[in-house]
N, CA, C and O atoms as a Tinker XYZ file with bonds, in Angstrom:
   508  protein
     1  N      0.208000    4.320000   17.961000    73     2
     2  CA     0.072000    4.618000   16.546000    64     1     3
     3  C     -1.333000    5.090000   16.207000    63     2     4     5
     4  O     -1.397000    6.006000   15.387000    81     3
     5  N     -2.418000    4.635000   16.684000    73     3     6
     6  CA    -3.927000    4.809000   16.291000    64     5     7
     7  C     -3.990000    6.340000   16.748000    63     6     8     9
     8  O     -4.924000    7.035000   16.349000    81     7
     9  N     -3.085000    6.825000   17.514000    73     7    10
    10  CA    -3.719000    8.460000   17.660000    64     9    11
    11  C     -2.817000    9.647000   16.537000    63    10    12    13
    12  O     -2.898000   10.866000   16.388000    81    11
    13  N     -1.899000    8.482000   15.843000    73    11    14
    14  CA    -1.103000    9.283000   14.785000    64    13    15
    15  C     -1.661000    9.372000   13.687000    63    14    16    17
    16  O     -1.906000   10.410000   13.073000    81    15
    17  N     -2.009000    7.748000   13.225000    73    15    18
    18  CA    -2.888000    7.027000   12.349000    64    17    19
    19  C     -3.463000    5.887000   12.179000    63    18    20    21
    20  O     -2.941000    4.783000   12.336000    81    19
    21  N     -4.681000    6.148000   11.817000    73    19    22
    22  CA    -5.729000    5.192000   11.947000    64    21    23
    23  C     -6.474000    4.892000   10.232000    63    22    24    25
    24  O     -6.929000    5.788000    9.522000    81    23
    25  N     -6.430000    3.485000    9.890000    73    23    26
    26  CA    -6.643000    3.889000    8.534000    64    25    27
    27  C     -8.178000    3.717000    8.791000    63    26    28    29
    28  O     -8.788000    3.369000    9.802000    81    27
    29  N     -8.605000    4.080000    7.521000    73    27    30
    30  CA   -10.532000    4.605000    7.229000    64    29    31
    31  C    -10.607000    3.467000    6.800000    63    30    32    33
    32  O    -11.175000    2.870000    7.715000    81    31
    33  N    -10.405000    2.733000    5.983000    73    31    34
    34  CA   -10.575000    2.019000    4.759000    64    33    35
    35  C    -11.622000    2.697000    4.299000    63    34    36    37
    36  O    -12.825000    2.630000    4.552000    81    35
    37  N    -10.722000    3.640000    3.286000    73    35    38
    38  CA   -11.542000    4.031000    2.311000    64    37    39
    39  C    -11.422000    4.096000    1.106000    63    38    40    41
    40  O    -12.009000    4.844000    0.324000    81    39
    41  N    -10.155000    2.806000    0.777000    73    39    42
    42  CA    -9.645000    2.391000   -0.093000    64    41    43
    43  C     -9.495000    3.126000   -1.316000    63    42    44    45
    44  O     -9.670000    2.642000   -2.435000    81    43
    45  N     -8.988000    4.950000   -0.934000    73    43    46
    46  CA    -8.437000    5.758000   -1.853000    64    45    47
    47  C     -6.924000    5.066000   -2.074000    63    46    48    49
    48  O     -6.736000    4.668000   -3.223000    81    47
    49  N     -6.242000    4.944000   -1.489000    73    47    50
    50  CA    -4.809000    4.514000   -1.646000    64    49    51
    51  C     -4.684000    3.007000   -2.590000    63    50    52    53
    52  O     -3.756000    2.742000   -3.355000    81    51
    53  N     -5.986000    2.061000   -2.273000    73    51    54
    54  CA    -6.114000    1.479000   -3.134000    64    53    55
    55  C     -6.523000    1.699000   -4.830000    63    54    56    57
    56  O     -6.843000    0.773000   -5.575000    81    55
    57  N     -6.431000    3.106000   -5.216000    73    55    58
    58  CA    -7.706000    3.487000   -6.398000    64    57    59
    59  C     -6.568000    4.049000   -7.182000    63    58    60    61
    60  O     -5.669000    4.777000   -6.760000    81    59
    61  N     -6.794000    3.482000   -8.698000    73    59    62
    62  CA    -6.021000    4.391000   -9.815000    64    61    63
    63  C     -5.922000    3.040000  -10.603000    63    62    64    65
    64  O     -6.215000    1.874000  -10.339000    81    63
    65  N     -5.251000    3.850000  -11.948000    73    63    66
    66  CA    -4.966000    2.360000  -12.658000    64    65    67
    67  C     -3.814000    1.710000  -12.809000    63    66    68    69
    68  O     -3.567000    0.877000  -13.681000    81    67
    69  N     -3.034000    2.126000  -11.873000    73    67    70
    70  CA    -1.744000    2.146000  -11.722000    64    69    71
    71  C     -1.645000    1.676000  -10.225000    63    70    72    73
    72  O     -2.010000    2.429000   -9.321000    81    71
    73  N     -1.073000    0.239000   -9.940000    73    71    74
    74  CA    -1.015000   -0.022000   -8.144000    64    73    75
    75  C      0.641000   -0.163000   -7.749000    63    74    76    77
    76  O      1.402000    0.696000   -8.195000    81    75
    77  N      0.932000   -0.763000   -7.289000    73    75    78
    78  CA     2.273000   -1.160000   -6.577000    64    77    79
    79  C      2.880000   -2.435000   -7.464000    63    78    80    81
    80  O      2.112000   -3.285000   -7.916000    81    79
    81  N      4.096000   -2.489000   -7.643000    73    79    82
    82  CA     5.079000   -2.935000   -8.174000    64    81    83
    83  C      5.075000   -3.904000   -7.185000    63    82    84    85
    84  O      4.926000   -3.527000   -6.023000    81    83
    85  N      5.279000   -5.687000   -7.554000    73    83    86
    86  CA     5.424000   -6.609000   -6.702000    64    85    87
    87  C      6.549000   -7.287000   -6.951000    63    86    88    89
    88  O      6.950000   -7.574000   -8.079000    81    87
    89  N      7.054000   -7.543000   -5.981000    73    87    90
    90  CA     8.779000   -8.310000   -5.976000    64    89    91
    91  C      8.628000   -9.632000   -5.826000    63    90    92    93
    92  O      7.810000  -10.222000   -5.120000    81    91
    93  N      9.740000  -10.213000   -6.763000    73    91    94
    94  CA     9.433000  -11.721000   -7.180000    64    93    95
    95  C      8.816000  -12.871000   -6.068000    63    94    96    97
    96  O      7.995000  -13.784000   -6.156000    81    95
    97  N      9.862000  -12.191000   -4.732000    73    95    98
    98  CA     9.439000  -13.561000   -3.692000    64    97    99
    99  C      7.977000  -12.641000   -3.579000    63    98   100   101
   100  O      7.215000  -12.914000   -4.507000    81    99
   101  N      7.635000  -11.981000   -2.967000    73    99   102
   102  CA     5.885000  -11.276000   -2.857000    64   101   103
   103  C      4.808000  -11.727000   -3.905000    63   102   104   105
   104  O      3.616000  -11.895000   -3.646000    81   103
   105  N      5.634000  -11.962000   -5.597000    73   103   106
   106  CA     4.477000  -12.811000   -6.211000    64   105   107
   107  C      4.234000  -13.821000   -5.523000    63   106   108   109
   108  O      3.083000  -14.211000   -5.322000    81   107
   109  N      5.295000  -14.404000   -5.052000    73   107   110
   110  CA     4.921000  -16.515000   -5.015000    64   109   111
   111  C      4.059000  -16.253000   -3.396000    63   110   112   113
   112  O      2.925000  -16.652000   -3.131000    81   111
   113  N      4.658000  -15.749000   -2.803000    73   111   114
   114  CA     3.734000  -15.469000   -1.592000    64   113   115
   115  C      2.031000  -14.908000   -1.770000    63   114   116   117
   116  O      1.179000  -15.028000   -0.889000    81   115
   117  N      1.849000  -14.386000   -2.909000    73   115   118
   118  CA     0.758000  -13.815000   -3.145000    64   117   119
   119  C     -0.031000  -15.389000   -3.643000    63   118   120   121
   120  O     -1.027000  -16.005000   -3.261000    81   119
   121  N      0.595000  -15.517000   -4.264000    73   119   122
   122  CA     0.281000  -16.657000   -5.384000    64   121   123
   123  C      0.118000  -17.936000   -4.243000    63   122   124   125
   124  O     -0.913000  -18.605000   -4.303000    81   123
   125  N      0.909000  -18.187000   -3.448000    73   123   126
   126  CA     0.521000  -19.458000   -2.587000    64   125   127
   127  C     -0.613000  -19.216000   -1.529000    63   126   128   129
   128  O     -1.316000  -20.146000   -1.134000    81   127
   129  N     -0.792000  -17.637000   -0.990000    73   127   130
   130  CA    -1.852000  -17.851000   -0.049000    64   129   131
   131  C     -3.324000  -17.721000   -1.100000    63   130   132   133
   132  O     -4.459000  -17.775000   -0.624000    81   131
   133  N     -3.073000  -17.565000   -2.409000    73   131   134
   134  CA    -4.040000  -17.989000   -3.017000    64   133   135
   135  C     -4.208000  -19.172000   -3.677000    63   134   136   137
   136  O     -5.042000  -19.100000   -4.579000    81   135
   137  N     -3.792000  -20.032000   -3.556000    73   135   138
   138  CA    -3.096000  -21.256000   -3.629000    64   137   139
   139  C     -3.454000  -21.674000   -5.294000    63   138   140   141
   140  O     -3.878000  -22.707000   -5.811000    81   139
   141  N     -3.133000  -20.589000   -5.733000    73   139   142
   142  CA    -2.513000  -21.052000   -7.277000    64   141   143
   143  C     -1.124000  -21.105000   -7.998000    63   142   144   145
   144  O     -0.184000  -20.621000   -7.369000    81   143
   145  N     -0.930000  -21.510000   -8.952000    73   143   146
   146  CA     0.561000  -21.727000   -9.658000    64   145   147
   147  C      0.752000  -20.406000  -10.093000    63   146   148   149
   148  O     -0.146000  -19.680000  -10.519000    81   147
   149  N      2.528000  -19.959000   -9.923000    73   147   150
   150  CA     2.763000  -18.540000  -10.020000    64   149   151
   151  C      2.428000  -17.847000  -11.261000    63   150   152   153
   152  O      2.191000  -16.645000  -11.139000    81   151
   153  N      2.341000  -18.494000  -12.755000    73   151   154
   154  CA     2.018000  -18.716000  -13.766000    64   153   155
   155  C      0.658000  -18.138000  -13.760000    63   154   156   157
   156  O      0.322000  -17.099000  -14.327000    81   155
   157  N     -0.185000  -19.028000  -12.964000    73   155   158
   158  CA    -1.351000  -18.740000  -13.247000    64   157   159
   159  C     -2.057000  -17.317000  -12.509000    63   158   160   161
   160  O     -3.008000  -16.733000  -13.030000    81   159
   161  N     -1.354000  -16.834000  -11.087000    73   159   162
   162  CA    -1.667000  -15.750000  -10.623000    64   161   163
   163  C     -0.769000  -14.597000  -11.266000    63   162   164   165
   164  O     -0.682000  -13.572000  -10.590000    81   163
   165  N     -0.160000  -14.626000  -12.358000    73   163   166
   166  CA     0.682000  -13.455000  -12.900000    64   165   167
   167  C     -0.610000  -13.534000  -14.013000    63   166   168   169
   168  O     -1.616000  -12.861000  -13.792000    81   167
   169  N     -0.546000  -14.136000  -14.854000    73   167   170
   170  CA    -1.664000  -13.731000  -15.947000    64   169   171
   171  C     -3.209000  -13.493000  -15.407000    63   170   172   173
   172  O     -3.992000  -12.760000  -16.010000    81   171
   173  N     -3.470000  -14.034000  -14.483000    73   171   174
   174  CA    -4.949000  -13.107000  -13.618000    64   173   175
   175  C     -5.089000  -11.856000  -13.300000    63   174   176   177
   176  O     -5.847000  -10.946000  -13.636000    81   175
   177  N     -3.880000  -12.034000  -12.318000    73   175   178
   178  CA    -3.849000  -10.780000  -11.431000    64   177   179
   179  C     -2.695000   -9.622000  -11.365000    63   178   180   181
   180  O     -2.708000   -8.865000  -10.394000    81   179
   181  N     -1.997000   -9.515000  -12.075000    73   179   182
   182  CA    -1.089000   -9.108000  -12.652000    64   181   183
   183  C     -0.853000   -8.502000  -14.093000    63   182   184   185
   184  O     -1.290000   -9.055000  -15.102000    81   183
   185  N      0.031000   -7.061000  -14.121000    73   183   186
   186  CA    -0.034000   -6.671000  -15.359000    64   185   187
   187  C      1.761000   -6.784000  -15.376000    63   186   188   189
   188  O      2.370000   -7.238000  -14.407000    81   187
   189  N      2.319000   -6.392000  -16.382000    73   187   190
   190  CA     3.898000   -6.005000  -16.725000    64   189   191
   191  C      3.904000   -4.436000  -16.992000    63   190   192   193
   192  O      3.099000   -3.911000  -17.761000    81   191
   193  N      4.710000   -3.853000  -16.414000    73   191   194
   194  CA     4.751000   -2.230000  -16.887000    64   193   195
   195  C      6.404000   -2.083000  -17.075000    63   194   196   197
   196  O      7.166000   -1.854000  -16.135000    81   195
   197  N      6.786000   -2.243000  -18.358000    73   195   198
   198  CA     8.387000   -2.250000  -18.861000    64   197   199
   199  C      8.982000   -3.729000  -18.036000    63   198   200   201
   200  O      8.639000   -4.881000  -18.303000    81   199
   201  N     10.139000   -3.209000  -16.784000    73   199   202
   202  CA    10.556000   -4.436000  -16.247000    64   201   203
   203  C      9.740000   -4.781000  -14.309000    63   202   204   205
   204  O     10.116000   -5.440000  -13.339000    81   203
   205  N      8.566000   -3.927000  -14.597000    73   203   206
   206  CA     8.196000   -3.860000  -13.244000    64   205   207
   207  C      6.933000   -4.973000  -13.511000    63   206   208   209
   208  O      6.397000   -5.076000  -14.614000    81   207
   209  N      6.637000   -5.593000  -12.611000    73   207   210
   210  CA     5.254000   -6.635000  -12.535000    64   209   211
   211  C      3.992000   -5.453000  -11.162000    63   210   212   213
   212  O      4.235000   -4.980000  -10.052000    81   211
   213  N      2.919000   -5.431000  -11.921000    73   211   214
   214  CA     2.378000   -4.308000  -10.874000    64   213   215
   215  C      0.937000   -5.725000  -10.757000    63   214   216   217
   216  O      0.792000   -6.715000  -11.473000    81   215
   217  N      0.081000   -5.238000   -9.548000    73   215   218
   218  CA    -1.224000   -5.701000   -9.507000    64   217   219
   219  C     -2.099000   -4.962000  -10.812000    63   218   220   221
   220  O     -2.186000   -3.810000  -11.239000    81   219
   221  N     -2.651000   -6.201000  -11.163000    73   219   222
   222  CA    -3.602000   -5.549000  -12.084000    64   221   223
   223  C     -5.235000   -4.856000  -11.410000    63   222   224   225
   224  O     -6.049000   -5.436000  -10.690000    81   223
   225  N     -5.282000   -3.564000  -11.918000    73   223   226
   226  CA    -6.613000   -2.587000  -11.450000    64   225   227
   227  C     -7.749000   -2.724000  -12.336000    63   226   228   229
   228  O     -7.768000   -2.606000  -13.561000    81   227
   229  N     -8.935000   -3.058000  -11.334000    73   227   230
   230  CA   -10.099000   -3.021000  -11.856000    64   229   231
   231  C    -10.749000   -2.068000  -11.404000    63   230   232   233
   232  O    -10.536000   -1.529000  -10.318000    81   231
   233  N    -12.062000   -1.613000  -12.621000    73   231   234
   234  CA   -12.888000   -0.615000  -11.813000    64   233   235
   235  C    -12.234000    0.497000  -10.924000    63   234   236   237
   236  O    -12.902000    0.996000  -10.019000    81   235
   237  N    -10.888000    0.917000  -11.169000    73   235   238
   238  CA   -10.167000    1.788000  -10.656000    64   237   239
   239  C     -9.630000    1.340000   -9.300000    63   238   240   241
   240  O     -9.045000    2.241000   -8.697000    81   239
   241  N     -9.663000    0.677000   -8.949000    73   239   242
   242  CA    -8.964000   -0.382000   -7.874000    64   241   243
   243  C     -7.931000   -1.185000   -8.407000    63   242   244   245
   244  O     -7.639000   -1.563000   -9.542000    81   243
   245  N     -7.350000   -1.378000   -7.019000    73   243   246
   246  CA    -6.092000   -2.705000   -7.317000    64   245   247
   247  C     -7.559000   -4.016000   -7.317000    63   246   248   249
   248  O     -8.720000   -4.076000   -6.912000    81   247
   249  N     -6.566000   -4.894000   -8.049000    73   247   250
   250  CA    -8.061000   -5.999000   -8.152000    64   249   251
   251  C     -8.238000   -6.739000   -6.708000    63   250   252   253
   252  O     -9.174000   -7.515000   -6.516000    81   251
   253  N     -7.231000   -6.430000   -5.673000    73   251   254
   254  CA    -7.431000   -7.247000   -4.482000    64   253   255
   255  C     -8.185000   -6.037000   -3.547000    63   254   256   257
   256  O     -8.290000   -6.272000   -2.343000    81   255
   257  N     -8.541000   -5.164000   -3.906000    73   255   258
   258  CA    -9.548000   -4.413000   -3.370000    64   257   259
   259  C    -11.086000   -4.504000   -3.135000    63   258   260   261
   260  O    -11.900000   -4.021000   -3.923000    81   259
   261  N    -11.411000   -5.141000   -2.026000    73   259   262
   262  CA   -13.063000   -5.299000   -1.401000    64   261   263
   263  C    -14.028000   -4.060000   -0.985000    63   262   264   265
   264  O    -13.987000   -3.194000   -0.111000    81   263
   265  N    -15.087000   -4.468000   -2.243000    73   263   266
   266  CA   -16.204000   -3.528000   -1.503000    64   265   267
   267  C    -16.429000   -2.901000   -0.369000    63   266   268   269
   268  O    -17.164000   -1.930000   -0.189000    81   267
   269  N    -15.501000   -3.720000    0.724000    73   267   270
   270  CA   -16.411000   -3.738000    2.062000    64   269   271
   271  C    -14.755000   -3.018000    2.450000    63   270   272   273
   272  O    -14.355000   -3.491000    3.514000    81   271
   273  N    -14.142000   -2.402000    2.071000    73   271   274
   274  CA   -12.823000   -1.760000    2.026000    64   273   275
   275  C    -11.385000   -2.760000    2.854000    63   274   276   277
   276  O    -10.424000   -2.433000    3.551000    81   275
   277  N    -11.759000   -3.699000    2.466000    73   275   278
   278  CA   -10.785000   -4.642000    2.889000    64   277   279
   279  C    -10.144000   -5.024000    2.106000    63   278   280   281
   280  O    -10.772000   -5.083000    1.049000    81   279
   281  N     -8.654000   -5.513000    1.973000    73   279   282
   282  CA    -8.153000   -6.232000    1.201000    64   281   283
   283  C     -7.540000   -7.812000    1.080000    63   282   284   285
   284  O     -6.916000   -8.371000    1.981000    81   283
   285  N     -7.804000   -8.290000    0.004000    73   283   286
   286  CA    -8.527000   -9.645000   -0.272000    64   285   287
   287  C     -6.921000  -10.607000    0.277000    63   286   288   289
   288  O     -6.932000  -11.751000    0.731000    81   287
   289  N     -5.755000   -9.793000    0.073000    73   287   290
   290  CA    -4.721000  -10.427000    0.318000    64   289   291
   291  C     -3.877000   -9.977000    1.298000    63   290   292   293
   292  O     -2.675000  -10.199000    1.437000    81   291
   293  N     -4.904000   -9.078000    2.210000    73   291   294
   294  CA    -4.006000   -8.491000    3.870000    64   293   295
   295  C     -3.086000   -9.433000    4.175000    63   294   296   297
   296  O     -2.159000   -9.052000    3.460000    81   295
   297  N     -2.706000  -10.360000    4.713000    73   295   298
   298  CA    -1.878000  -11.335000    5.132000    64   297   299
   299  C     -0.317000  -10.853000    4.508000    63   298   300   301
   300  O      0.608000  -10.382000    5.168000    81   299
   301  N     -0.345000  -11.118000    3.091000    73   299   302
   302  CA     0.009000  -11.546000    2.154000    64   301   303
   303  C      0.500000  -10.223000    1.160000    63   302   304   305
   304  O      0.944000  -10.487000    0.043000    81   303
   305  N      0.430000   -9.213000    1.478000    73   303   306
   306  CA     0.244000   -8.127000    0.990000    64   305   307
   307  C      1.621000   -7.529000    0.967000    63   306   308   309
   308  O      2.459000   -7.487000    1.868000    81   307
   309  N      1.683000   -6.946000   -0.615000    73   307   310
   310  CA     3.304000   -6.219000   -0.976000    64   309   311
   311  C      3.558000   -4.843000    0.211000    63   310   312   313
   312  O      2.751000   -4.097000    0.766000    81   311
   313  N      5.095000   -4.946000    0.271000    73   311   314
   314  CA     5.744000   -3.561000    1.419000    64   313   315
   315  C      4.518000   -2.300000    0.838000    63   314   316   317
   316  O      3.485000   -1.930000    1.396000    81   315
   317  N      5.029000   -1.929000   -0.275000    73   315   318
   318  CA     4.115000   -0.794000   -0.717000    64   317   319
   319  C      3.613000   -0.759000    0.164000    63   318   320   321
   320  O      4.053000   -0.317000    1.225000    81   319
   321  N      1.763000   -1.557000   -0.186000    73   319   322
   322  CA     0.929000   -1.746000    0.896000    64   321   323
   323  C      0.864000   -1.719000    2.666000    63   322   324   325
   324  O      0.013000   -1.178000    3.372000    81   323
   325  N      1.772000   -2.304000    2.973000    73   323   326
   326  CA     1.697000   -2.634000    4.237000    64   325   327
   327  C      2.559000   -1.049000    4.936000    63   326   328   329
   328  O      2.780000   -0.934000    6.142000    81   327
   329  N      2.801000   -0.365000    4.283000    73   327   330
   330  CA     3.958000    1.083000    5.095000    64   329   331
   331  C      2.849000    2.031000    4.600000    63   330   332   333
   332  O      2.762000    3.004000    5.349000    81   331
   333  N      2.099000    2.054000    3.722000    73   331   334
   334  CA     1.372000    3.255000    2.746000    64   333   335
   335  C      0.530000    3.487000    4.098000    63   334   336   337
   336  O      0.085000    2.557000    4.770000    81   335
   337  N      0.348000    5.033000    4.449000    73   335   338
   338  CA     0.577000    6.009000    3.786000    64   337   339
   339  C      2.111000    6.453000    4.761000    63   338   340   341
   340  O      2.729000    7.479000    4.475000    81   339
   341  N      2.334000    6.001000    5.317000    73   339   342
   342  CA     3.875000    5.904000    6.465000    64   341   343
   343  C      5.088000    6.006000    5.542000    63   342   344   345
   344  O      6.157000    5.888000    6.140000    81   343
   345  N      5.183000    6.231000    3.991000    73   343   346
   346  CA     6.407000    6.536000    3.666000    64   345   347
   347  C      7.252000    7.417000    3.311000    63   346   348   349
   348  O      7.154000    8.585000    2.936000    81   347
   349  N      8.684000    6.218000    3.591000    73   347   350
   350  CA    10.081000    7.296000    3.716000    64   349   351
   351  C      9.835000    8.726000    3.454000    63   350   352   353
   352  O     10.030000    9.593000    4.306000    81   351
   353  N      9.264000    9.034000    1.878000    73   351   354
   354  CA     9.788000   10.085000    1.508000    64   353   355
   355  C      9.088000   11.171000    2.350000    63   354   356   357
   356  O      9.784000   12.185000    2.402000    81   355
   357  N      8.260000   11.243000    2.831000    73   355   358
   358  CA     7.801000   12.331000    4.320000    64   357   359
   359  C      9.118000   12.532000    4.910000    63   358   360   361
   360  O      9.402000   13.719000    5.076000    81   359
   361  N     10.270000   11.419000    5.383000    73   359   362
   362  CA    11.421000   11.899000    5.946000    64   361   363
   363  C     12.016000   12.948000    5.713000    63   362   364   365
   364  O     12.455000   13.872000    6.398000    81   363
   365  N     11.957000   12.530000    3.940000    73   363   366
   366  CA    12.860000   14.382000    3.439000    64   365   367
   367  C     12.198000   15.162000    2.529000    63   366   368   369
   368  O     12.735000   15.845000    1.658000    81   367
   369  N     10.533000   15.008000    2.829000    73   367   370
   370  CA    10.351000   16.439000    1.837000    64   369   371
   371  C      8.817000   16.320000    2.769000    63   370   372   373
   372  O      7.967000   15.451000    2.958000    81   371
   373  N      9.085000   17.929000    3.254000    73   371   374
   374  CA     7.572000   17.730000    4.350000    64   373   375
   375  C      6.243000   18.441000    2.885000    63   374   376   377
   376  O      5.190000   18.843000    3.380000    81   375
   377  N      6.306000   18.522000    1.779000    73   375   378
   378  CA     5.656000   19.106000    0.845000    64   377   379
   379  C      4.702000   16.991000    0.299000    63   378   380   381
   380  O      3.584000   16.736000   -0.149000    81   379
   381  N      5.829000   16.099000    0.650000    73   379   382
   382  CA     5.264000   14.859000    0.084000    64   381   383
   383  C      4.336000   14.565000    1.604000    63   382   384   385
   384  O      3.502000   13.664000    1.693000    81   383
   385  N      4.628000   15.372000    2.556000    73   383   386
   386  CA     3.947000   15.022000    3.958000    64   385   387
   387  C      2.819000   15.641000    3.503000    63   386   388   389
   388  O      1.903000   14.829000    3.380000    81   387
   389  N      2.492000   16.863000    3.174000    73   387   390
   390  CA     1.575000   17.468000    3.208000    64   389   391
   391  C      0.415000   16.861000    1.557000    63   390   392   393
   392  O     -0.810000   16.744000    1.560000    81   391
   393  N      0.957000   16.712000    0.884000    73   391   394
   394  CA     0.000000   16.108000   -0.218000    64   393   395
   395  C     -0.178000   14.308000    0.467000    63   394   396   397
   396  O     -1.084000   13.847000   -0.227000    81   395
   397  N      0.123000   13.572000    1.124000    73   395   398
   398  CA    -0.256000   12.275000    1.720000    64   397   399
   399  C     -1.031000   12.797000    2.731000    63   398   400   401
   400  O     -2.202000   12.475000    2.529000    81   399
   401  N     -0.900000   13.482000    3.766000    73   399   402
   402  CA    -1.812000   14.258000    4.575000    64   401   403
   403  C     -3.363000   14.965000    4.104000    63   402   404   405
   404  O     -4.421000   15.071000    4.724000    81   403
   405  N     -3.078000   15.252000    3.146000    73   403   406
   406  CA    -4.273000   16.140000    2.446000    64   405   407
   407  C     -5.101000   15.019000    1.580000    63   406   408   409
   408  O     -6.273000   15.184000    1.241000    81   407
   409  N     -4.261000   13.759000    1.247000    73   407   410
   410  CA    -5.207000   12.776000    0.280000    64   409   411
   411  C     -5.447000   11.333000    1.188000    63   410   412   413
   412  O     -5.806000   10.285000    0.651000    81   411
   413  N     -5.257000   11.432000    2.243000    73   411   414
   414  CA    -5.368000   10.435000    3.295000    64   413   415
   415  C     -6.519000   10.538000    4.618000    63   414   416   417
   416  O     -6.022000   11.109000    5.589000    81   415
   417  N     -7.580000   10.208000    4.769000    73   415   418
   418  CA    -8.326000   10.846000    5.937000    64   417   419
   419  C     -7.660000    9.710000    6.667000    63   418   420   421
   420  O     -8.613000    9.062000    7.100000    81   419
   421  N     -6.529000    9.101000    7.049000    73   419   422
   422  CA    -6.495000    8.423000    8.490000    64   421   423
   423  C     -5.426000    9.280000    9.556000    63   422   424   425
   424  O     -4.876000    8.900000   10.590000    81   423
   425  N     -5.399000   10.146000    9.083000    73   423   426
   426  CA    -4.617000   11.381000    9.730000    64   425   427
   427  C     -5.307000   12.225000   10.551000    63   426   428   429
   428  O     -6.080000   12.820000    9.800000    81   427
   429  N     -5.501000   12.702000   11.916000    73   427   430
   430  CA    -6.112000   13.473000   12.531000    64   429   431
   431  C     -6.109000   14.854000   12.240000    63   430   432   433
   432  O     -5.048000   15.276000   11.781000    81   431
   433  N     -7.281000   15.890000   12.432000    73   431   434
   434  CA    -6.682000   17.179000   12.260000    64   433   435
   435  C     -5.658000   17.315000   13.052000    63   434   436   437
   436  O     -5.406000   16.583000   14.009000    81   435
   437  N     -4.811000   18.576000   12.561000    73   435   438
   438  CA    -3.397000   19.218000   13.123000    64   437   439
   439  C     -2.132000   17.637000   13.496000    63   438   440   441
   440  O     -1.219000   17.511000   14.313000    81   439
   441  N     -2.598000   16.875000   12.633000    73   439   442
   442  CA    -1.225000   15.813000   12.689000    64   441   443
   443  C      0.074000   16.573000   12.596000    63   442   444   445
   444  O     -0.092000   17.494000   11.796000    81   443
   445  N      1.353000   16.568000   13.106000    73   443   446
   446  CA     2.552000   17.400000   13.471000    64   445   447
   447  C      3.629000   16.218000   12.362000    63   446   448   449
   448  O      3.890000   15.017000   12.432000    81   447
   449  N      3.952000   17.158000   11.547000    73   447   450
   450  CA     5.051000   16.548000   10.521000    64   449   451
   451  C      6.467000   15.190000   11.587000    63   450   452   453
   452  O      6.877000   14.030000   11.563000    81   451
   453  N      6.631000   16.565000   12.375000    73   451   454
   454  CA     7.243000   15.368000   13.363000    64   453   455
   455  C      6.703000   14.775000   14.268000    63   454   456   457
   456  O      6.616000   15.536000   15.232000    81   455
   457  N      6.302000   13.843000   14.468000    73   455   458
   458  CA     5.749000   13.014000   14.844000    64   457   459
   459  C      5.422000   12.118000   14.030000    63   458   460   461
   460  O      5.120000   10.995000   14.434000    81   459
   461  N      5.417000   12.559000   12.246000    73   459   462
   462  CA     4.857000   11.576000   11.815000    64   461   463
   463  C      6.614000   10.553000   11.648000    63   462   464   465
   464  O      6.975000    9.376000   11.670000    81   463
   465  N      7.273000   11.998000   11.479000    73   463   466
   466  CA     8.584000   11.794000   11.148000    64   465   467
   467  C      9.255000   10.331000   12.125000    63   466   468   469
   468  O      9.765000    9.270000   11.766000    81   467
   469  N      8.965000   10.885000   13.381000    73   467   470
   470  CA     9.242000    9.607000   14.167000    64   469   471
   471  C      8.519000    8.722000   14.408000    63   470   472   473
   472  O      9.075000    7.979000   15.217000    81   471
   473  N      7.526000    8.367000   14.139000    73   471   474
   474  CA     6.739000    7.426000   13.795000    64   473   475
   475  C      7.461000    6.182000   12.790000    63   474   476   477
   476  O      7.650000    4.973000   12.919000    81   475
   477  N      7.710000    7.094000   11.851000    73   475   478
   478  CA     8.340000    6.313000   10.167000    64   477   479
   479  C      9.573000    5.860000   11.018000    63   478   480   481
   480  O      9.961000    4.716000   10.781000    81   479
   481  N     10.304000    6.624000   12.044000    73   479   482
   482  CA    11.747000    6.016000   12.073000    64   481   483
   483  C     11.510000    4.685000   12.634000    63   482   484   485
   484  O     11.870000    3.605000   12.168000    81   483
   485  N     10.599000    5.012000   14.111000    73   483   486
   486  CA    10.359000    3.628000   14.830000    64   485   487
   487  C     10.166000    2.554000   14.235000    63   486   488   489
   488  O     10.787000    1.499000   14.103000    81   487
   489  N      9.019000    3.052000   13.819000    73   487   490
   490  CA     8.912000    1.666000   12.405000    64   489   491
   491  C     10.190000    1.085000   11.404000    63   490   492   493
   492  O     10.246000   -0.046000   10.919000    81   491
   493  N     10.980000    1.951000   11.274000    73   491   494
   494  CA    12.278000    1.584000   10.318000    64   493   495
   495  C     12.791000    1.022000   11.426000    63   494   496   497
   496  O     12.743000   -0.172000   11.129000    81   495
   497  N     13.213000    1.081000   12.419000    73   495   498
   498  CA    13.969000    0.722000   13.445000    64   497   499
   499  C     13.528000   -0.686000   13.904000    63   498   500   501
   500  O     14.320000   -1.501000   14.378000    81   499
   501  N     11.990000   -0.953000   13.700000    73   499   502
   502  CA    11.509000   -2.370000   13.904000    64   501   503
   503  C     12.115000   -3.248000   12.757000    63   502   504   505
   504  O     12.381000   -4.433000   12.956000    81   503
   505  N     12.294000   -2.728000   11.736000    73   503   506
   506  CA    12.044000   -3.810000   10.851000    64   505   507
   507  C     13.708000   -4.485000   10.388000    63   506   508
   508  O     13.794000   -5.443000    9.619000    81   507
């Protein structure tokens, strides 16, 4: 994988004011390896957007985003996160390959659409 992709941490994928949508069991998991009450890590760290619960962004970051380009809840961390920049939709539109390619430096020059293509499957195939 490291010669397909290798991430920078350069915590662009982390940046906007808008982060990833977290699923109910992923709060309490978030919430226990920070070992607070779910209650209390939804009104911290957490916003509501209609019926979606997203991480709340600071300073143009998700708030679990470290200076030092690490993130504060790797372990513990929503799908979003853990597949980004590896997703599906590269499967069927090589135009979403090429704008993740172009806003991602953990991609080598001349990365080959397929390859990334099978990359994503293997990985689907693990999980």
């Amino acid at each position: 994988m490291s010669r397909l992709f290798e991430c920078k941490r350069c915590g662009h994928c982390c940046h906007g004011e808008s982060t990833v949508s977290i699923q109910k069991d992923e709060q309490g998991r978030i919430a226990a390896y920070l070992d607070l009450e779910l209650d209390i890590f939804l009104n911290k760290f957490c916003v509501k957007k209609g019926a979606r619960i997203e991480m709340r962004a600071t300073d143009g970051h998700c708030v679990f985003y470290g200076g030092d380009g690490l993130c504060a809840i790797h372990p513990v961390k929503p799908a979003p996160c853990r597949i980004w920049p590896l997703h599906r939709s590269i499967l069927d539109d090589p135009m979403a390959w090429e704008a993740i390619k172009a806003d991602c430096p953990g991609f080598p020059e001349g990365s080959a659409y397929e390859k990334i293509c099978e990359l994503i499957r293997s990985h689907d195939a693990e999980d």
